[in-house]
N, C-alpha and C positions, 0 to 999 in steps of 0.2 A: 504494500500500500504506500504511494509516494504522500510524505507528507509534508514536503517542499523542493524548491526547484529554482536552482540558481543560473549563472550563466553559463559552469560549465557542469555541475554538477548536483544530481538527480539526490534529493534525502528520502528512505525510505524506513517503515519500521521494519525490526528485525524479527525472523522464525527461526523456526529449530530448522528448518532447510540453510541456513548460514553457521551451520555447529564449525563447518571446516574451516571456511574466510574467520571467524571467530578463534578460532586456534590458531590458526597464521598471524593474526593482530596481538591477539596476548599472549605470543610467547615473543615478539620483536625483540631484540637489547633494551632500547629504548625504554619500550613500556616497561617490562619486568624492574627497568634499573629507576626509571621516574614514578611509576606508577605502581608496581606490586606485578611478585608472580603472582597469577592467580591461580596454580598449580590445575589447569588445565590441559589435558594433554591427549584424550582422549573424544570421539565421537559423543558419546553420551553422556562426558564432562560436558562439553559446553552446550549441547542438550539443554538439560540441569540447569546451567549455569544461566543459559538466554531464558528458560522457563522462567525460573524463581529469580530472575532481577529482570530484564527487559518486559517480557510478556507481562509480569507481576504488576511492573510499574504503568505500565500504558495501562492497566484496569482500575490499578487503587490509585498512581496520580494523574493519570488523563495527560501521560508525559514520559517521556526515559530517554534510553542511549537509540541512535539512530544509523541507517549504512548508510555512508558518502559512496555515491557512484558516480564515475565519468564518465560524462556525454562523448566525451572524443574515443574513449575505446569500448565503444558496445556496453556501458555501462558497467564497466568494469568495478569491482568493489575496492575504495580504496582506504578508508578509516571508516571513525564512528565521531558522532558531534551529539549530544543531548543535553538533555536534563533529568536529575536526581532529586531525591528530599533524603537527605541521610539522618537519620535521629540523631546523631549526636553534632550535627550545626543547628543554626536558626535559620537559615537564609535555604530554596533550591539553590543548585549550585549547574554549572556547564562545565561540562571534560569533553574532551577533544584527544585524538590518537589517530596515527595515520601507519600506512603501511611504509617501511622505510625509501623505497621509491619513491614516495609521495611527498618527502615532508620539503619545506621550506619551497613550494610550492605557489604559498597564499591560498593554498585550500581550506587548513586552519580558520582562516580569517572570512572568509568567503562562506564555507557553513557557520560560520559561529553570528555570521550578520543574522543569517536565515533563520539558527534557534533564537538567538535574543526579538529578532521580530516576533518569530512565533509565541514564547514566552510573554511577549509582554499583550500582541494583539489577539491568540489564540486562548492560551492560558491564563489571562487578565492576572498576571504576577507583577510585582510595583517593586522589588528588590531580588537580584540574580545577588548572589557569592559564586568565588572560584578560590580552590585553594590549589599546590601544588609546592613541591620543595625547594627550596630557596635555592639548591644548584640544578634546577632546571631553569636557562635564562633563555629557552625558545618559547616555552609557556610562557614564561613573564612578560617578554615582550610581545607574546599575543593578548597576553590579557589586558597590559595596561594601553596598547591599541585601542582595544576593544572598548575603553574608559573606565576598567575598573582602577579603584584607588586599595591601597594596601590597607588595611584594617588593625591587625594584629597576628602572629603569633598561635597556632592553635594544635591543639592533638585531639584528632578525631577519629582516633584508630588508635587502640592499645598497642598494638604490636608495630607502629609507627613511628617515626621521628616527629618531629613537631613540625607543622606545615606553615605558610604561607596563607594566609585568608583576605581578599579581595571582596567587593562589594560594588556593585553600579545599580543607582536609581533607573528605573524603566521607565 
């Protein structure tokens, strides 16, 4: 189901038909090393995994992680861009990941226009956060593009370092 549509690339939600492009993205350097292994590794890992967080979220928040596809190669899968509500912040938040082909692109920047519109004119939200770790400085410089301002300091994740928390009025 496309649920936005930029100039080069197609947003869509995700199914358990994307178990494999979902294993390909979270097992990247990248993500594992900015973002967390998410020790998936397997077909019915990420199964499981798009079940009980994407699918979950698109029913309880009317919102979650999304596939970036490129219009120039057959729709090709190339990251994910959404939004989350994590219990332990106050604010949804946006994360963004790309496949390492893809990054430094301006793909990033290009779907994250497309969720912050949607967030703010689909899902009437009045305040996004972003958090992300203080030595990732390709997020940072996407986010504070994007016009969030640095907040504080935060750990939202026991088995975490302490992040990074961003904030932008919608």
């Amino acid at each position: 189901m496309i649920v936005a549509e930029t100039k080069r690339l197609i947003i869509t939600k995700f199914t358990l038909d994307d178990a494999q492009f979902f294993i390909d993205l979270v097992n990247t350097p990248k993500f594992k090393l900015f973002i967390g292994d998410r020790k998936v590794n397997t077909i019915d890992q990420a199964k499981a995994r798009i079940n009980n967080g994407h699918l979950k979220d698109y029913k309880t928040l009317g919102f979650g992680f999304y596939k970036l596809h490129l219009k120039a190669e057959n729709n090709k899968p190339i990251g994910t861009n959404g939004l989350t509500k994590r219990d332990s912040l106050e604010l949804p938040d946006i994360g963004f990941a790309m496949l390492p082909e893809y990054e430094g692109k301006g793909y990033g920047l290009e779907s994250s226009l497309a969720i912050l519109d949607l967030a703010k004119n689909n899902f009437n939200l009045k305040k996004i956060g972003a958090i992300t770790k203080d030595n990732n400085v390709a997020s940072i410089k996407l986010i504070e593009k994007l016009g969030f301002n640095f907040i504080k300091m935060v750990k939202p994740f026991e088995d975490d370092s302490e992040l990074m928390l961003f904030a932008k009025n919608l």
